[in-house]
C-alpha positions as CSV (number, residue, x, y, z in Angstrom):
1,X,88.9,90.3,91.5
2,X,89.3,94.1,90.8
3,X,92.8,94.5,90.7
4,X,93.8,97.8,91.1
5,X,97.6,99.3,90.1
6,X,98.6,95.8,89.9
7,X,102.2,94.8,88.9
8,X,102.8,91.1,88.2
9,X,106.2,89.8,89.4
10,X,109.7,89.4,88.2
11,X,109.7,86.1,86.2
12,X,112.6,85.2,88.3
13,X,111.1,85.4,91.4
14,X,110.9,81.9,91.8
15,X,111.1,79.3,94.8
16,X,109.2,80.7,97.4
17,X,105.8,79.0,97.5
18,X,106.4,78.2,102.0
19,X,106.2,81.9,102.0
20,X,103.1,81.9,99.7
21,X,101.7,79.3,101.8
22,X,102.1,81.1,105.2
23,X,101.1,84.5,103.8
24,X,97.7,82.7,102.3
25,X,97.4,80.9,106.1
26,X,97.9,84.3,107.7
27,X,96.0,86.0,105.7
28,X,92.8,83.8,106.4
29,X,93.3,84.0,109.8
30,X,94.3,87.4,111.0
31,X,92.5,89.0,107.8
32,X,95.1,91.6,107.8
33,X,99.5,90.8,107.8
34,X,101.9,93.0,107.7
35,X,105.1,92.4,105.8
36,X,108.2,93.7,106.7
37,X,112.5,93.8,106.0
38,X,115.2,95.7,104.3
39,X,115.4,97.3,100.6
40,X,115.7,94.4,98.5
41,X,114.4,91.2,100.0
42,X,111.0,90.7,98.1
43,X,108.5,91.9,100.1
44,X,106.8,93.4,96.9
45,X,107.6,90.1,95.2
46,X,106.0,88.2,97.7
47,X,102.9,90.0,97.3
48,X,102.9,90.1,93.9
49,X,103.1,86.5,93.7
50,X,100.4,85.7,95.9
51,X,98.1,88.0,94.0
52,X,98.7,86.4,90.7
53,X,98.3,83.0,92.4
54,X,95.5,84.1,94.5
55,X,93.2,87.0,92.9
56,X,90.8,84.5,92.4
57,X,89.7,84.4,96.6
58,X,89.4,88.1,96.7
59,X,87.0,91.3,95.4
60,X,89.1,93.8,95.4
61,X,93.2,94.0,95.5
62,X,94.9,97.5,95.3
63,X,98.5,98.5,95.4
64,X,99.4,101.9,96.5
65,X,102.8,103.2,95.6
66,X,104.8,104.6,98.8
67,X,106.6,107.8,96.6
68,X,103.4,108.5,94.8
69,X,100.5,110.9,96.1
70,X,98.0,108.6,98.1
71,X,95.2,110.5,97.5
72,X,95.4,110.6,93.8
73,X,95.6,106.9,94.1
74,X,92.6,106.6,95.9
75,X,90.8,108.9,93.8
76,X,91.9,106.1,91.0
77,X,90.7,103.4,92.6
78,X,87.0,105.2,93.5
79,X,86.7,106.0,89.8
80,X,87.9,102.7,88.9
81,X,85.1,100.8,91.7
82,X,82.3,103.3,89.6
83,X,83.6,102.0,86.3
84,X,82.9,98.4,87.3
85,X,79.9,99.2,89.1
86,X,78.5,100.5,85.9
87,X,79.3,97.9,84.1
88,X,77.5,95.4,86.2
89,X,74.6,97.2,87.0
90,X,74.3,100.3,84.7
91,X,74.7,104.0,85.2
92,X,71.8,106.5,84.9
């Protein structure tokens, strides 16, 4: 997978493979979850985590940062879907 803007998680984020599990179940059904809570539960973690354990089932995977311009980031991520493109198929 393309993983764009990716951040791998805290080494100590440990313990919390039911949550991985029902993420990866929720994910394949509903293709899209939502995942909410207060600052500071590990909502990013939990993410995180699945990506590094799950990258693998996927094509493309981007993070956007919340206090960071979203259109720059998305202007990232097109060049960075060229750059692969080219590398696979060639650019002219």
């Amino acid at each position: 997978a393309l993983v764009f803007n990716k951040e791998n998680p805290i080494y100590y984020f440990t313990n919390h493979d039911e949550q991985i599990i029902d993420l990866k179940e929720k994910l394949h059904t509903n293709k899209l979850v939502g995942i909410t809570g207060i600052t500071g539960i590990g909502k990013s973690e939990l993410v995180r985590k699945y990506v590094q354990t799950n990258q693998h089932n996927y094509e493309l995977i981007a993070f956007f940062g919340a206090n960071t311009d979203l259109i720059q980031q998305f202007m990232m991520l097109a060049k960075e879907i060229n750059q692969q493109i080219c590398l696979k198929e060639g650019c002219h």
